[in-house]
VMD Tcl script that draws the C-alpha trace (Angstrom):
set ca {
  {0.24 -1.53 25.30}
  {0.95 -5.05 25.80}
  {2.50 -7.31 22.89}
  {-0.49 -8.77 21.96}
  {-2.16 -5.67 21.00}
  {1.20 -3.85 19.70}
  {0.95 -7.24 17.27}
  {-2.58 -7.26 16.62}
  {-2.07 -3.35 15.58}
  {0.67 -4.21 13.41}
  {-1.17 -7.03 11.76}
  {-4.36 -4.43 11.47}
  {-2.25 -1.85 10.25}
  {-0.33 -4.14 7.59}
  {-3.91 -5.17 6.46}
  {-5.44 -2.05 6.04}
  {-2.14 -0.69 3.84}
  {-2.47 -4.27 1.64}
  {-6.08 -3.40 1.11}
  {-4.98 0.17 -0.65}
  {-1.94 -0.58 -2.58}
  {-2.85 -4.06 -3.68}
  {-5.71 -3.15 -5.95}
  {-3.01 -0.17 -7.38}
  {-0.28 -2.53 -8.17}
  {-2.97 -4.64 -9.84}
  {-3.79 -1.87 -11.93}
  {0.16 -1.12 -13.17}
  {2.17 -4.64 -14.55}
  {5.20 -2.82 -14.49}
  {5.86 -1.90 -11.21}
  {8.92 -3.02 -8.98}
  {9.04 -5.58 -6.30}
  {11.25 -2.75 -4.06}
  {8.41 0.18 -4.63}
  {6.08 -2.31 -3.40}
  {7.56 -2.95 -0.60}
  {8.48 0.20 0.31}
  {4.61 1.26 0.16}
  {3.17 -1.52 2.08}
  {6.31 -0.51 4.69}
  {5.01 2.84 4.95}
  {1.48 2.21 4.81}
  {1.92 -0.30 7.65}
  {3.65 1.95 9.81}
  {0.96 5.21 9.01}
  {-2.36 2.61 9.71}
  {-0.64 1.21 12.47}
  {-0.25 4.66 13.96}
  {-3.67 5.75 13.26}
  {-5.35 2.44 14.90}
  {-2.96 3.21 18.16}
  {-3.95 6.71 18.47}
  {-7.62 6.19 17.99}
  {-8.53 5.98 21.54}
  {-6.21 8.51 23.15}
  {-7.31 10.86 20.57}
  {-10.71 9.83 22.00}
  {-9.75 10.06 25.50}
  {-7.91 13.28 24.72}
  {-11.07 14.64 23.44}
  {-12.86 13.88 26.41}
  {-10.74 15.14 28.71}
  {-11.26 18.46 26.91}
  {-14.95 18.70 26.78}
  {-14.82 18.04 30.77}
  {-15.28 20.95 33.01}
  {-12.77 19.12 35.09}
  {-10.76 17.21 33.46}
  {-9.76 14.36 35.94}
  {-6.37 13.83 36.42}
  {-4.16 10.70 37.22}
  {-6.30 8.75 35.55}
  {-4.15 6.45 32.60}
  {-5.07 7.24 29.36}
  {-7.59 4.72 27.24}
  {-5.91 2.15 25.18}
  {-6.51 -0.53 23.48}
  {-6.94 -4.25 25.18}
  {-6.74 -7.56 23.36}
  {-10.53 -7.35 23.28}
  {-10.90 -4.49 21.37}
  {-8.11 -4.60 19.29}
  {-8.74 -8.13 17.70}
  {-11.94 -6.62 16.07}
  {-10.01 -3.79 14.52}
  {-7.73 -6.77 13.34}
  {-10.71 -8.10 11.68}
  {-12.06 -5.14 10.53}
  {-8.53 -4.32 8.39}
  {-8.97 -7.91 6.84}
  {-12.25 -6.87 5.46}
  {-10.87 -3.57 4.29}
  {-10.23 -5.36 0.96}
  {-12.30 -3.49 -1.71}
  {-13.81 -6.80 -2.69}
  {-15.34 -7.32 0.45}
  {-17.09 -4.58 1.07}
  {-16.16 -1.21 2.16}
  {-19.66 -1.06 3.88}
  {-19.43 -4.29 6.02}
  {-15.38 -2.69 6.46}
  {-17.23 0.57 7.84}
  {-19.75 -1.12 9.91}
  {-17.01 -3.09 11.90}
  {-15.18 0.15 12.60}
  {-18.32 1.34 14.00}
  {-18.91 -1.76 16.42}
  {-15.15 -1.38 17.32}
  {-15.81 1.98 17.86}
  {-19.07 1.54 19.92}
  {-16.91 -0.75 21.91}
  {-14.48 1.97 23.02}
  {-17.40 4.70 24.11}
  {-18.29 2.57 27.44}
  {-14.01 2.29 28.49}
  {-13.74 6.12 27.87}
  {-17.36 6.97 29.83}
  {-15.78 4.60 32.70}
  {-12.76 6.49 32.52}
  {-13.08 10.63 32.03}
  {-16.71 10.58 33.76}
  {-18.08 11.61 30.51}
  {-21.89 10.62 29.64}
  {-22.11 7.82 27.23}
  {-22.74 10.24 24.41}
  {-20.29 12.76 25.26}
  {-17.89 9.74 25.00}
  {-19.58 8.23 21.73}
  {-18.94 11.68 20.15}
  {-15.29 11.70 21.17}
  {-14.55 8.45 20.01}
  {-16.42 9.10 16.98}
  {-14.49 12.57 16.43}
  {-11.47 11.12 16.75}
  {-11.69 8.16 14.25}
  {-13.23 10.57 11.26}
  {-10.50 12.99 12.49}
  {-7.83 10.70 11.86}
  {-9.46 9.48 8.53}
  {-9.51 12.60 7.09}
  {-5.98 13.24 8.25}
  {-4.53 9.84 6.56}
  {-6.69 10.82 3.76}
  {-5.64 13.85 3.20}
  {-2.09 12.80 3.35}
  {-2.37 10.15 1.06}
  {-3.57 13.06 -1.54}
  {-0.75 15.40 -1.47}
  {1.75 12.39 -1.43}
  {-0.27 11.26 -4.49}
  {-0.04 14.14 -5.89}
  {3.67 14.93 -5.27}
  {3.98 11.11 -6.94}
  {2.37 12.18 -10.07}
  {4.03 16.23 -10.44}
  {7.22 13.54 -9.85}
  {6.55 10.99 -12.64}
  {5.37 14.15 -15.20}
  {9.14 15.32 -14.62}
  {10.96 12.62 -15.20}
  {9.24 11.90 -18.33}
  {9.67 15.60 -19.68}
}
mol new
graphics top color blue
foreach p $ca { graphics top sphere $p radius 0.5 }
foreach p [lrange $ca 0 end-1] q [lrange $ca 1 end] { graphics top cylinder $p $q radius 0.2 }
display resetview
């Protein structure tokens, strides 16, 4: 990836983390400048990973639902061009802007990666739509599902220290 995108997937993944734990630390008064920190930190680096692997998870998937996969072709990854939408589309992550106009953007990003990943596995369009569509509600429900049981360990946590 160049620098442009490595930035503009930092700056998406920073967003997207601000747009969960803001609305939480709104919620709590009492909570410390360092915790925050820590969790946009962490959330920054887990989003940032998920937008980067989006479309080699996609191109991964393609390559496995070819009869042939073809080989010494690079993997798909993100350009300037794509990646400045999913910039956009963290900005409007913010629960006060809409989770539906959030989700719609992720689709056009999306949409925008199926024609790069037909080009390069030799997949059909929809082949390649479902792959790239796969792989984003794959990794969803992957980050979800961590942010649960890290929620969860948060809250067993906080009951012990105040027993």
């Amino acid at each position: 990836m160049s620098p442009v995108v490595v930035v503009l997937v930092v700056l998406g993944g920073l967003s997207e983390a601000a747009g969960r734990i803001l609305p939480l630390v709104a919620r709590r008064s009492g909570v410390s400048r360092s915790l925050v920190f820590g969790l946009l930190l962490t959330g920054t680096v887990v989003e940032s990973a998920v937008i980067a692997l989006w479309p080699l998870t996609a191109w991964t998937l393609a390559q496995l639902t070819l009869s042939a996969p073809v080989s010494g072709v690079a993997a798909l990854t993100w350009t300037p061009g794509q990646a400045a939408p999913m910039l956009l589309g963290a900005v409007i992550a913010f629960p006060l802007l809409g989770p539906l106009l959030h989700l719609l953007l992720l689709m056009g990003v999306g949409a925008g990666l199926v024609g790069p990943l037909a080009a390069t596995t030799g997949a059909g369009w929809w082949v390649a739509a479902g792959c790239v569509a796969l792989a984003g509600v794959g990794l969803a429900a992957v980050v979800e599902a961590v942010r649960r049981v890290v929620a969860r360990i948060g809250v067993a946590g906080a009951r012990e220290l105040t027993v």
